[in-house]
PDB file with SEQRES, HELIX, SHEET and CRYST1 records, atoms N, CA, C and O in Angstrom:
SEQRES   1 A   77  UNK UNK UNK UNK UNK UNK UNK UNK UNK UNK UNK UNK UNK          
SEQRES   2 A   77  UNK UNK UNK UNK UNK UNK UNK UNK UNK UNK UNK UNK UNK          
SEQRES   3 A   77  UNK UNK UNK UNK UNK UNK UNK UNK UNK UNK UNK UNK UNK          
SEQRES   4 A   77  UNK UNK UNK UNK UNK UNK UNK UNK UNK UNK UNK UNK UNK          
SEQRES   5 A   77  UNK UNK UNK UNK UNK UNK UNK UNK UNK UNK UNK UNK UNK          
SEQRES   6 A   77  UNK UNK UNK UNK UNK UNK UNK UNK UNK UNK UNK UNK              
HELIX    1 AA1 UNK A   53  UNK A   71  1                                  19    
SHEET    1 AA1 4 UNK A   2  UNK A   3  0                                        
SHEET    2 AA1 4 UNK A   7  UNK A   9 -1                                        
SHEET    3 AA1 4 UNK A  24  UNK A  29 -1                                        
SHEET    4 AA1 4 UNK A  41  UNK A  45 -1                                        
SHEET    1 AA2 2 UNK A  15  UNK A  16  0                                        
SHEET    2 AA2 2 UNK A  19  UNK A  20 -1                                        
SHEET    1 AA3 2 UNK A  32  UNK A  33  0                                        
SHEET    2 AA3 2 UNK A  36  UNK A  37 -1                                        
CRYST1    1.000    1.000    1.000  90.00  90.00  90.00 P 1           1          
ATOM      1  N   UNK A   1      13.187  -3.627   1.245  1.00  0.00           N  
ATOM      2  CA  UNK A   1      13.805  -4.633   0.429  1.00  0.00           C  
ATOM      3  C   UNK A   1      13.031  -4.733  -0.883  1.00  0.00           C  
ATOM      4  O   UNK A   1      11.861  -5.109  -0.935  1.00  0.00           O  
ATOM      5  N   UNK A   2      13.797  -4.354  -1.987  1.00  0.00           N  
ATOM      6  CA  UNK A   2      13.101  -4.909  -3.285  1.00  0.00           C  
ATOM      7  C   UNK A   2      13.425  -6.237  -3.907  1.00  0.00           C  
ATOM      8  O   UNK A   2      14.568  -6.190  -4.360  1.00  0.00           O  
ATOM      9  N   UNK A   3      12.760  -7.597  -4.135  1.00  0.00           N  
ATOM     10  CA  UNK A   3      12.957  -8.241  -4.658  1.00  0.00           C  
ATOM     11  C   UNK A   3      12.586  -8.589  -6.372  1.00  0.00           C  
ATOM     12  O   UNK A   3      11.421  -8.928  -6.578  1.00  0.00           O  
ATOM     13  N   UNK A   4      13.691  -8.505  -7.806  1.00  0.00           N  
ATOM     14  CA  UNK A   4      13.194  -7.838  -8.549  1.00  0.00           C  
ATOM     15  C   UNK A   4      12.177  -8.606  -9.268  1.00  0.00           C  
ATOM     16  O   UNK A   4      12.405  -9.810  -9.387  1.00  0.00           O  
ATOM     17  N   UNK A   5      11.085  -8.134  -9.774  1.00  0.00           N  
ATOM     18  CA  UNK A   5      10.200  -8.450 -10.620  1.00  0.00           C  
ATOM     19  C   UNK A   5       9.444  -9.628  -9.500  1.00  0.00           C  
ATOM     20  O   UNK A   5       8.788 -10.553  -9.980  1.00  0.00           O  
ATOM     21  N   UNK A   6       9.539  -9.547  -8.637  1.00  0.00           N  
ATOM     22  CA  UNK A   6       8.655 -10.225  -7.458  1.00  0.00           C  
ATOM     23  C   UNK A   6       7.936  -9.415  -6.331  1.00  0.00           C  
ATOM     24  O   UNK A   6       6.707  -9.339  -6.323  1.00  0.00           O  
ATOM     25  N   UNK A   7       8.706  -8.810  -5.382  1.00  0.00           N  
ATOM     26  CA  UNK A   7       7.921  -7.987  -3.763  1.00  0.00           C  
ATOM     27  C   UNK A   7       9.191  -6.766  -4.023  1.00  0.00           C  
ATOM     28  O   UNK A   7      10.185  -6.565  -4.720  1.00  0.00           O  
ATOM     29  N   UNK A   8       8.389  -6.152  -2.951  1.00  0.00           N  
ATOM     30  CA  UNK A   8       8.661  -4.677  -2.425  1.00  0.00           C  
ATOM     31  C   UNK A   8       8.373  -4.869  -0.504  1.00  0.00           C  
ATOM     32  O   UNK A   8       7.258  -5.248  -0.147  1.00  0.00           O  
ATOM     33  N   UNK A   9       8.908  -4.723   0.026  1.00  0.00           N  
ATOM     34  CA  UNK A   9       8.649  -4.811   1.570  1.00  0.00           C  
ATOM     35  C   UNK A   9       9.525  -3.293   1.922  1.00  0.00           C  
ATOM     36  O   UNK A   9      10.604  -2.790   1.608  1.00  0.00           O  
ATOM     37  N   UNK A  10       8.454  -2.976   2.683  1.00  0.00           N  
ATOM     38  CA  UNK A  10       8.813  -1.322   3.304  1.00  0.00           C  
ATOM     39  C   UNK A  10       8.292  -0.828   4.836  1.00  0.00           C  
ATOM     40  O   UNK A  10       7.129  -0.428   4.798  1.00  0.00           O  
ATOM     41  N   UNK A  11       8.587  -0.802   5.473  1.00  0.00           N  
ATOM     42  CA  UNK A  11       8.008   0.330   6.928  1.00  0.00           C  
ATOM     43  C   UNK A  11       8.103   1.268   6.645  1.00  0.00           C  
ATOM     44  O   UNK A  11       8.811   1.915   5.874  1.00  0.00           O  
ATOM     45  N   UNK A  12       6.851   1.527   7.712  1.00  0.00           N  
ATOM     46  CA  UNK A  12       6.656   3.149   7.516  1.00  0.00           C  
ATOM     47  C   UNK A  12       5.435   3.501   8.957  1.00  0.00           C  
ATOM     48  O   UNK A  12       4.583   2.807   9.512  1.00  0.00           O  
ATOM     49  N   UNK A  13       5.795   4.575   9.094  1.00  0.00           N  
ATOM     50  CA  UNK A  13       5.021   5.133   9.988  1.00  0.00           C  
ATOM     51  C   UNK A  13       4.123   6.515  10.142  1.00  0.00           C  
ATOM     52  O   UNK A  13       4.762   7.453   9.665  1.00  0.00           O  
ATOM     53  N   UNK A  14       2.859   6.923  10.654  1.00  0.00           N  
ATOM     54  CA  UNK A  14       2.407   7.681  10.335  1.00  0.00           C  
ATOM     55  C   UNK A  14       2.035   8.554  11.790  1.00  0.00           C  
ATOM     56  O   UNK A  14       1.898   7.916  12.833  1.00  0.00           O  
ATOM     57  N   UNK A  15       1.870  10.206  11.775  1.00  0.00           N  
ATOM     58  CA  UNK A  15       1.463  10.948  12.775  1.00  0.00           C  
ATOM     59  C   UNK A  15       1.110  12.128  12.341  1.00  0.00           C  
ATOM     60  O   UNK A  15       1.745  12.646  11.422  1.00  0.00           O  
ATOM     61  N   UNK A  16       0.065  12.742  12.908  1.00  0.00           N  
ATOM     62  CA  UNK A  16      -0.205  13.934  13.192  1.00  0.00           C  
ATOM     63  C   UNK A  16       0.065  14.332  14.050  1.00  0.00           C  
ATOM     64  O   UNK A  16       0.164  13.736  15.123  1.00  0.00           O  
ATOM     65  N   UNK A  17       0.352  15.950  13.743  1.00  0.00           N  
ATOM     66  CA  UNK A  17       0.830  16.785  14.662  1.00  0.00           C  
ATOM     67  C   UNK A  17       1.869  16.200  15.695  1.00  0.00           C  
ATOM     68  O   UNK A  17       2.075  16.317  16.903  1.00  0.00           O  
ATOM     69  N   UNK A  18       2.490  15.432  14.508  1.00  0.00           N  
ATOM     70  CA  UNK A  18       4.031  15.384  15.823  1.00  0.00           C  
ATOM     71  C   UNK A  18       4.073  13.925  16.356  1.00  0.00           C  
ATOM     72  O   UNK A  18       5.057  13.321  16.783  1.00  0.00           O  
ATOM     73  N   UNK A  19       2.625  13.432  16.223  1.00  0.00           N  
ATOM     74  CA  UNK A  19       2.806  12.460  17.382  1.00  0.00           C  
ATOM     75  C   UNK A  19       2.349  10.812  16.678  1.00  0.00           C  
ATOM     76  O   UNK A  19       1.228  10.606  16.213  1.00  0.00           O  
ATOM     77  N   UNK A  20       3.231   9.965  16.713  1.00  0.00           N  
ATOM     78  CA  UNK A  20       2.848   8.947  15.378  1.00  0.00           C  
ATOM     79  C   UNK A  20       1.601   8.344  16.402  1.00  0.00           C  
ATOM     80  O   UNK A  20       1.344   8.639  17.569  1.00  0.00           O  
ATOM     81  N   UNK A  21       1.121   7.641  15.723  1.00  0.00           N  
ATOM     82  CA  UNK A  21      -0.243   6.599  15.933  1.00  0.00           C  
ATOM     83  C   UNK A  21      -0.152   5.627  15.419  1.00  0.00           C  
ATOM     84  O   UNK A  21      -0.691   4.726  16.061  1.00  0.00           O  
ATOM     85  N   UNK A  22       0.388   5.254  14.313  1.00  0.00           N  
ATOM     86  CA  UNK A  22       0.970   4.097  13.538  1.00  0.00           C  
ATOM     87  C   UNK A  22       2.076   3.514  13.157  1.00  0.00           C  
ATOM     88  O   UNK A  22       2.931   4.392  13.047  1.00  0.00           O  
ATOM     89  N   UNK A  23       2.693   2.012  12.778  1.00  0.00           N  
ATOM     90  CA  UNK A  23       3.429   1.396  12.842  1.00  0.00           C  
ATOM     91  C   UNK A  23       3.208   0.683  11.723  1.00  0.00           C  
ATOM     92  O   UNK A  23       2.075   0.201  11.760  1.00  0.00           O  
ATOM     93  N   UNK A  24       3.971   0.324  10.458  1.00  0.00           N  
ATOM     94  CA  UNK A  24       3.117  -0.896   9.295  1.00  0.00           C  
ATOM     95  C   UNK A  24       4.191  -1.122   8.639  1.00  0.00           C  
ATOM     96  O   UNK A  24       5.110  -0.304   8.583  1.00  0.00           O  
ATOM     97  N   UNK A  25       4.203  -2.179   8.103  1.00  0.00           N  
ATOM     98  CA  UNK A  25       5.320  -3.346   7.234  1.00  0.00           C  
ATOM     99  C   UNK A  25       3.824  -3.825   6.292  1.00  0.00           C  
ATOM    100  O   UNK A  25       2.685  -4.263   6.452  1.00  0.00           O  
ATOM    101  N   UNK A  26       4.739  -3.402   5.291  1.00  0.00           N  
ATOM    102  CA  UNK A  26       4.151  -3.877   4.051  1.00  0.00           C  
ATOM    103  C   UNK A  26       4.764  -4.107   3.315  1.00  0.00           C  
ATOM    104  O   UNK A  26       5.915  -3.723   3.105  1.00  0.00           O  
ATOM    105  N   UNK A  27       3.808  -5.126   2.486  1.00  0.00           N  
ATOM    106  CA  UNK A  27       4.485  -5.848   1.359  1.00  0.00           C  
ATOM    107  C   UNK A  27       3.707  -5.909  -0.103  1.00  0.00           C  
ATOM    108  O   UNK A  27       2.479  -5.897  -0.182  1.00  0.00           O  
ATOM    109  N   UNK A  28       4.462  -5.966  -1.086  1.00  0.00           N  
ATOM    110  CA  UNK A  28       3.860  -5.621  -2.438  1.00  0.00           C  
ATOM    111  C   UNK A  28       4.360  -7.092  -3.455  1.00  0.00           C  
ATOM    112  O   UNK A  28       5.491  -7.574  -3.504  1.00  0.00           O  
ATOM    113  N   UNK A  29       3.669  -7.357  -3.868  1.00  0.00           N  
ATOM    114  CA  UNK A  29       3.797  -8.454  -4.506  1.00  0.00           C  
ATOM    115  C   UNK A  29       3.469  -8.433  -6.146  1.00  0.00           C  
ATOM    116  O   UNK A  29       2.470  -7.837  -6.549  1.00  0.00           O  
ATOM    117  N   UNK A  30       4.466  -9.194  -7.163  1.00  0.00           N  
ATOM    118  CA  UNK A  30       3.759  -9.335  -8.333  1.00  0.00           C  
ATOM    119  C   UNK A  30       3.857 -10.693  -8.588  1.00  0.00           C  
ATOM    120  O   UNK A  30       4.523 -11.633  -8.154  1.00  0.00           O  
ATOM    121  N   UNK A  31       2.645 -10.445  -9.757  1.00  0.00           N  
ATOM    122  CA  UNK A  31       2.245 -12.260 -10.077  1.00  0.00           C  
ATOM    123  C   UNK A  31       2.216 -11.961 -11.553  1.00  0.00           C  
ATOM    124  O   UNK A  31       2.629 -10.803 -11.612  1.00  0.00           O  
ATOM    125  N   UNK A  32       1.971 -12.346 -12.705  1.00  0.00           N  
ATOM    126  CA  UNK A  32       1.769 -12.516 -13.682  1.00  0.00           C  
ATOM    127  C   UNK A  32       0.068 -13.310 -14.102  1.00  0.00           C  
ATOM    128  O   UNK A  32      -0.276 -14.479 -13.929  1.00  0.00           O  
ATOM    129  N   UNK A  33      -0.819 -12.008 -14.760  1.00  0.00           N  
ATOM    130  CA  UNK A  33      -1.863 -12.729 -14.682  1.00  0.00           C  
ATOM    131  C   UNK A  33      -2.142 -12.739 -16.276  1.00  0.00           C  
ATOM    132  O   UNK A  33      -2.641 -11.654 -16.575  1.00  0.00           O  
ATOM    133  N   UNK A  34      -2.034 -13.356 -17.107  1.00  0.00           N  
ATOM    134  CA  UNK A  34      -2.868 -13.469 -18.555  1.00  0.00           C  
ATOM    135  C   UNK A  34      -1.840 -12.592 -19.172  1.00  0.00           C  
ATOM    136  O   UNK A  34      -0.732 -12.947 -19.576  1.00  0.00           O  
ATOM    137  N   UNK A  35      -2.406 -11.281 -19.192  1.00  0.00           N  
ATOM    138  CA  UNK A  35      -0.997 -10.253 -20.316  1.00  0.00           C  
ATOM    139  C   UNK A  35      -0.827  -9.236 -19.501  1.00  0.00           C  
ATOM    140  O   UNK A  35      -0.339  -8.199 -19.951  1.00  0.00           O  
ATOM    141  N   UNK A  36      -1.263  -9.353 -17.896  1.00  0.00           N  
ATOM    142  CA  UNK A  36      -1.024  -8.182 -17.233  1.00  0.00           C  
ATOM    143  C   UNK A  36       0.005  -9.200 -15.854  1.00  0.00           C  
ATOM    144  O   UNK A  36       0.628 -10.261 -15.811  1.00  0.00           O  
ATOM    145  N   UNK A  37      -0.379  -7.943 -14.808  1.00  0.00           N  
ATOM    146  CA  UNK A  37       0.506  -7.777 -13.609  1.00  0.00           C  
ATOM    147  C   UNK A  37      -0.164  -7.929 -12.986  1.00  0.00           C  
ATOM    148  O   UNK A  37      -1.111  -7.169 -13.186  1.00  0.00           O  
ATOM    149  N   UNK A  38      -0.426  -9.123 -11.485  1.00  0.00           N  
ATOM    150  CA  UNK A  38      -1.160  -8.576 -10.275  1.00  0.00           C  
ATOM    151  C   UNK A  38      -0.765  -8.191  -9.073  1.00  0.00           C  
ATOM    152  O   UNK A  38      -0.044  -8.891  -8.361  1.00  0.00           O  
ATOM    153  N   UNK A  39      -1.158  -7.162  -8.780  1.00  0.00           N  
ATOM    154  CA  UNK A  39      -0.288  -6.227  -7.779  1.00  0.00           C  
ATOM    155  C   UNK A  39      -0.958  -7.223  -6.659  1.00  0.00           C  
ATOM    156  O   UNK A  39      -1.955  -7.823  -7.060  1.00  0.00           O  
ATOM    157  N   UNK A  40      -0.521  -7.491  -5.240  1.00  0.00           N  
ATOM    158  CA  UNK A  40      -0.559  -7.549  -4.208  1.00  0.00           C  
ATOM    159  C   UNK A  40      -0.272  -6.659  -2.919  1.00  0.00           C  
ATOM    160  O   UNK A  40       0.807  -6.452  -2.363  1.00  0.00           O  
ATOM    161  N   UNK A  41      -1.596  -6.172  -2.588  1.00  0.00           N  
ATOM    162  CA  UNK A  41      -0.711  -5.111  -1.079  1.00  0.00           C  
ATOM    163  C   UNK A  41      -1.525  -6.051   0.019  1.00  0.00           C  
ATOM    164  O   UNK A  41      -2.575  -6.693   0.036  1.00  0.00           O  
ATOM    165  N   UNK A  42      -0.320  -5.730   1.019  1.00  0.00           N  
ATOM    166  CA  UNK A  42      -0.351  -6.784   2.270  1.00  0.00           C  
ATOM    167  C   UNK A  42      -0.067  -5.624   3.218  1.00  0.00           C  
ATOM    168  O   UNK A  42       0.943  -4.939   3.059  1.00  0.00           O  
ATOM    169  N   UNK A  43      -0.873  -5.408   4.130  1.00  0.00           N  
ATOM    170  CA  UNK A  43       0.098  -4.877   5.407  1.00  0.00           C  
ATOM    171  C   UNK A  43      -0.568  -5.215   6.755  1.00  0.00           C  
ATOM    172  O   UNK A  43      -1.740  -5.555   6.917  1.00  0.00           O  
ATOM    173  N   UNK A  44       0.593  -5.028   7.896  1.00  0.00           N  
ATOM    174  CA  UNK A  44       0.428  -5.639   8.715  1.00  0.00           C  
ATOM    175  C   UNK A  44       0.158  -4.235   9.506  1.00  0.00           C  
ATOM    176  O   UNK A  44       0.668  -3.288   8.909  1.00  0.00           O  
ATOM    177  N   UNK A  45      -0.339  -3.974  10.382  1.00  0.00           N  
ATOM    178  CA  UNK A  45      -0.873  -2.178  11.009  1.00  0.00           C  
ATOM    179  C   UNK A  45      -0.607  -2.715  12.633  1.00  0.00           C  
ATOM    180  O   UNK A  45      -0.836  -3.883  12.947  1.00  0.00           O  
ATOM    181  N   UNK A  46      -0.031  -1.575  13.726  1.00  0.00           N  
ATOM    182  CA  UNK A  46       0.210  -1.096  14.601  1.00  0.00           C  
ATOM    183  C   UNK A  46      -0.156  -0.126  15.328  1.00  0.00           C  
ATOM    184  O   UNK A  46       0.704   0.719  15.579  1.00  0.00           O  
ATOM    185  N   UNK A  47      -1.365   0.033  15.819  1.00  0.00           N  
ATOM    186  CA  UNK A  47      -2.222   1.401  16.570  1.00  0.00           C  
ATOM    187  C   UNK A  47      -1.245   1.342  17.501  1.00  0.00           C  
ATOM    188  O   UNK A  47      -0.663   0.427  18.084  1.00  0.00           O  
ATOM    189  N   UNK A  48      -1.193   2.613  17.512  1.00  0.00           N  
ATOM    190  CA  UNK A  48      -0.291   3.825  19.086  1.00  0.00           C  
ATOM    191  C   UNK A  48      -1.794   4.704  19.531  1.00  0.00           C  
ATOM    192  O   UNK A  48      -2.328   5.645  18.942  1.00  0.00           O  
ATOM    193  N   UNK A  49      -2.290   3.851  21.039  1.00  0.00           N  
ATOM    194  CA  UNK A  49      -3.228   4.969  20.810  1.00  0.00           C  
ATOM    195  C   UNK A  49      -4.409   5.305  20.215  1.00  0.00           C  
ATOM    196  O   UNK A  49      -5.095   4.382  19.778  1.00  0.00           O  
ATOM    197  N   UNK A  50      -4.938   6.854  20.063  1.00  0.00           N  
ATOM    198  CA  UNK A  50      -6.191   6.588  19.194  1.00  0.00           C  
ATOM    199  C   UNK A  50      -5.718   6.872  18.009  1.00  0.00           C  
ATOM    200  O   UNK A  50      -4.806   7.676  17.815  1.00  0.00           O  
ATOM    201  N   UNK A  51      -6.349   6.185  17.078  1.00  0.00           N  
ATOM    202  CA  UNK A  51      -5.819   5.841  15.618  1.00  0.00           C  
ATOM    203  C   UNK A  51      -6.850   5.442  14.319  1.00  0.00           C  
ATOM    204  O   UNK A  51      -7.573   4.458  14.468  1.00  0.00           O  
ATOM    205  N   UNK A  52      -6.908   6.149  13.148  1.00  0.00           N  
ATOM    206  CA  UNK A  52      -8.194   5.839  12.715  1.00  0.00           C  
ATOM    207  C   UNK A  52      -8.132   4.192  11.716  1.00  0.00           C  
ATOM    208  O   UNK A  52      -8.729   3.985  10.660  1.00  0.00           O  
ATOM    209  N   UNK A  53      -7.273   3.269  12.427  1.00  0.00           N  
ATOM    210  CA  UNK A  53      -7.308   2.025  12.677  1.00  0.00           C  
ATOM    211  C   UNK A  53      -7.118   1.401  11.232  1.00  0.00           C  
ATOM    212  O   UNK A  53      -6.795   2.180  10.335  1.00  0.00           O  
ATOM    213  N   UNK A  54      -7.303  -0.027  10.914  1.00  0.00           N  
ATOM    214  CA  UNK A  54      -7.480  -0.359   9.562  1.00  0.00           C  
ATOM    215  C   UNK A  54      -8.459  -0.226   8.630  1.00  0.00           C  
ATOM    216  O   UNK A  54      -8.181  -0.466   7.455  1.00  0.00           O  
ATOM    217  N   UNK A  55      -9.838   0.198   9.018  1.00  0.00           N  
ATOM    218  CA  UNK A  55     -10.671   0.738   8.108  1.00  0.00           C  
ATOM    219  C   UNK A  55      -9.999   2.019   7.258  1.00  0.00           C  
ATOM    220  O   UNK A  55      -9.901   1.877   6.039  1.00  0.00           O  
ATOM    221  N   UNK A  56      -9.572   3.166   7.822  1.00  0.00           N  
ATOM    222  CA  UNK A  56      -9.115   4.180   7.733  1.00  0.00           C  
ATOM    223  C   UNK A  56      -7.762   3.776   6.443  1.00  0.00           C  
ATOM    224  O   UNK A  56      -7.539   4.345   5.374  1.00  0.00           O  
ATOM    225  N   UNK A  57      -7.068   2.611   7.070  1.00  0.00           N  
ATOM    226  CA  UNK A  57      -5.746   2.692   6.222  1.00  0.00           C  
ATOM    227  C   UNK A  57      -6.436   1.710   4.942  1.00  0.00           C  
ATOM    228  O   UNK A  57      -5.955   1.798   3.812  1.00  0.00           O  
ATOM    229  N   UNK A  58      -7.273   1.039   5.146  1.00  0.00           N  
ATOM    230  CA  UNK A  58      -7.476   0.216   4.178  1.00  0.00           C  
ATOM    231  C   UNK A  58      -8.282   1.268   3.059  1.00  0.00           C  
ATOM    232  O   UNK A  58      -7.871   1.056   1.918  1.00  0.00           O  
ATOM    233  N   UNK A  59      -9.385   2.402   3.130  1.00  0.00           N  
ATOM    234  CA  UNK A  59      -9.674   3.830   2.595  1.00  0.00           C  
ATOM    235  C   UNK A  59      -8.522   4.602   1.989  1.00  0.00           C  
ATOM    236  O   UNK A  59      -8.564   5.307   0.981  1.00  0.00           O  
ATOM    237  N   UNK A  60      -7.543   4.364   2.728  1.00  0.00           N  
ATOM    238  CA  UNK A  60      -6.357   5.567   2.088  1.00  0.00           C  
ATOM    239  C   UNK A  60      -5.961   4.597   1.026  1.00  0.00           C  
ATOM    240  O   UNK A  60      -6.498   4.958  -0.022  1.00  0.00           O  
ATOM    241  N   UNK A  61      -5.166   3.392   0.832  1.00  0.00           N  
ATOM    242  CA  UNK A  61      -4.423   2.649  -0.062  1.00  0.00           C  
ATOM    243  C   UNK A  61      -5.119   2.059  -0.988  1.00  0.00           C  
ATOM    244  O   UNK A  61      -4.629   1.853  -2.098  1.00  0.00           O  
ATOM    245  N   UNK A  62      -6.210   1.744  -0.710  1.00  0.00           N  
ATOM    246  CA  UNK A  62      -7.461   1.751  -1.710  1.00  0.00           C  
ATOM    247  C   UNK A  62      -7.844   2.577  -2.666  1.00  0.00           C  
ATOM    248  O   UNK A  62      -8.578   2.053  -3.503  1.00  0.00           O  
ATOM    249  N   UNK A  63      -7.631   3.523  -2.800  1.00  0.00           N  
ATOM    250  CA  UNK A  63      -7.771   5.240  -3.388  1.00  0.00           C  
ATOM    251  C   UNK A  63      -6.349   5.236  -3.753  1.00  0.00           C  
ATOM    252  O   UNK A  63      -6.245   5.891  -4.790  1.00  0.00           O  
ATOM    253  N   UNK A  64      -5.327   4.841  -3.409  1.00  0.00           N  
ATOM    254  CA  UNK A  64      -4.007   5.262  -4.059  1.00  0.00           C  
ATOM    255  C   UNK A  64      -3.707   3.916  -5.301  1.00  0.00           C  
ATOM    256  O   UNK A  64      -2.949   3.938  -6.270  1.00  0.00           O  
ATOM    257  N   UNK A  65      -4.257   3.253  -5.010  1.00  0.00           N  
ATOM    258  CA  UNK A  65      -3.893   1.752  -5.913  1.00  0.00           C  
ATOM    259  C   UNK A  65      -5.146   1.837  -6.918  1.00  0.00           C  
ATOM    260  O   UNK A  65      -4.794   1.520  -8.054  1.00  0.00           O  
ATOM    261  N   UNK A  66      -6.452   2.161  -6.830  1.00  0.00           N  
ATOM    262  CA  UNK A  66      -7.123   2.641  -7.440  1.00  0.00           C  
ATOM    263  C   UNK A  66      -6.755   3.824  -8.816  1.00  0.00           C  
ATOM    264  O   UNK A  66      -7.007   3.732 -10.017  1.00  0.00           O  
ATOM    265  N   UNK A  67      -6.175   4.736  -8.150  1.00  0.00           N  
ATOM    266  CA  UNK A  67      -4.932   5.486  -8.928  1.00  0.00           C  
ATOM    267  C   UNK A  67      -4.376   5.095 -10.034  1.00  0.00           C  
ATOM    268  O   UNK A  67      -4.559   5.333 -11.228  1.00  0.00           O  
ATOM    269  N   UNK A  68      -3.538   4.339  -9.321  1.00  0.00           N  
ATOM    270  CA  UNK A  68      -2.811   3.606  -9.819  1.00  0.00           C  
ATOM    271  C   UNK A  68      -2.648   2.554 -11.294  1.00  0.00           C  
ATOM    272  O   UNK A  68      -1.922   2.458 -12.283  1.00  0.00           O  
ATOM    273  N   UNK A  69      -4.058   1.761 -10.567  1.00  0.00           N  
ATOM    274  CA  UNK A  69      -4.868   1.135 -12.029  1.00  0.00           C  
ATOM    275  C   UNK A  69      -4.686   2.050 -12.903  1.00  0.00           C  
ATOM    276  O   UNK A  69      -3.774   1.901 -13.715  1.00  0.00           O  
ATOM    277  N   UNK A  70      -5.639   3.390 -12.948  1.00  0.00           N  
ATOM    278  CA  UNK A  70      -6.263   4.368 -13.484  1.00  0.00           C  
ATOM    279  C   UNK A  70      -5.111   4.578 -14.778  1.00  0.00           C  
ATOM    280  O   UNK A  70      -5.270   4.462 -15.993  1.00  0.00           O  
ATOM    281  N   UNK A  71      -3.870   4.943 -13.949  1.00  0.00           N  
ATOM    282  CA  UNK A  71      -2.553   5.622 -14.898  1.00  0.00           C  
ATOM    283  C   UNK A  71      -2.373   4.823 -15.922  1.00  0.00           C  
ATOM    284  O   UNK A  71      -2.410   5.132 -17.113  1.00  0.00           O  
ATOM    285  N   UNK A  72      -2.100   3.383 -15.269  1.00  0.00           N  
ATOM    286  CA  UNK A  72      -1.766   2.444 -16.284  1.00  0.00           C  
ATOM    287  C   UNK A  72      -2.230   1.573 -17.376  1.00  0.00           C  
ATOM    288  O   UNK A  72      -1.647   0.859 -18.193  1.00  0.00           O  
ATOM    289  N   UNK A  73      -4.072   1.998 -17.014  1.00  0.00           N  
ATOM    290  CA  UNK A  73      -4.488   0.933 -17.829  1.00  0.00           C  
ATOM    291  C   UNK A  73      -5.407   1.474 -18.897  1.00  0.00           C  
ATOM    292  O   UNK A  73      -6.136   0.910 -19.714  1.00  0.00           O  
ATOM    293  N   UNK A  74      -5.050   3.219 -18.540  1.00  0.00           N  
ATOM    294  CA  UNK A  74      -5.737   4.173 -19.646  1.00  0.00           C  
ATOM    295  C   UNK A  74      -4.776   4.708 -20.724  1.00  0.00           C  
ATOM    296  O   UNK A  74      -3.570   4.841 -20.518  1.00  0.00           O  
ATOM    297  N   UNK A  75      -5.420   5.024 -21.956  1.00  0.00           N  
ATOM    298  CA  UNK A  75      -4.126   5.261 -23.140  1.00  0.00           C  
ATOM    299  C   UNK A  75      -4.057   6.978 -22.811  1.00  0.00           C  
ATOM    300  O   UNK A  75      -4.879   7.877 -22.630  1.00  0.00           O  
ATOM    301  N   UNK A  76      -2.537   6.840 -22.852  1.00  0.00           N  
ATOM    302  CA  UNK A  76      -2.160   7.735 -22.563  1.00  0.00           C  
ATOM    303  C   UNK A  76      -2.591   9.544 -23.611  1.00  0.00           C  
ATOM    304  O   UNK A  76      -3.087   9.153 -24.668  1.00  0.00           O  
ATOM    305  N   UNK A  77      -2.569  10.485 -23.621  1.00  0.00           N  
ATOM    306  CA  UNK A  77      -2.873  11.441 -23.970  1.00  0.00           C  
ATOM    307  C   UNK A  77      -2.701  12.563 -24.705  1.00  0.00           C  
ATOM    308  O   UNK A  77      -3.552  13.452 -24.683  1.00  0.00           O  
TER     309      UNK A  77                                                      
END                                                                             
């Protein structure tokens, strides 16, 4: 569900080799801070199993939103 210029809510699931381990609903949020945007990520996580848990997912989306900053808040080239 996109709500516009407010959230993003999405599932999704993750596996190796075939076999999922994870389950997650997340949600993305914007706020308006000063002259920028503040992103919000929320998610809610589902181990199947052995699973390299929320440390692991909180490492991956951390590094992608990190990214993310990166694109947008450098002049372009």
């Amino acid at each position: 569900m996109i709500e516009d210029r407010a959230r993003i809510v999405f599932a999704y699931t993750m596996s190796i080799n075939g076999r999922v381990h994870s389950a997650s609903l997340a949600t993305v949020t914007f706020e308006q801070s000063g002259k920028g945007t503040r992103l919000t990520f929320t998610e809610t996580l589902q181990g199947i199993g052995q699973t390299d848990g929320p440390e692991g997912r909180k490492h991956g989306w951390t590094a992608l939103l990190d990214n993310l900053e990166q694109s947008v808040t450098q002049p372009a080239h």
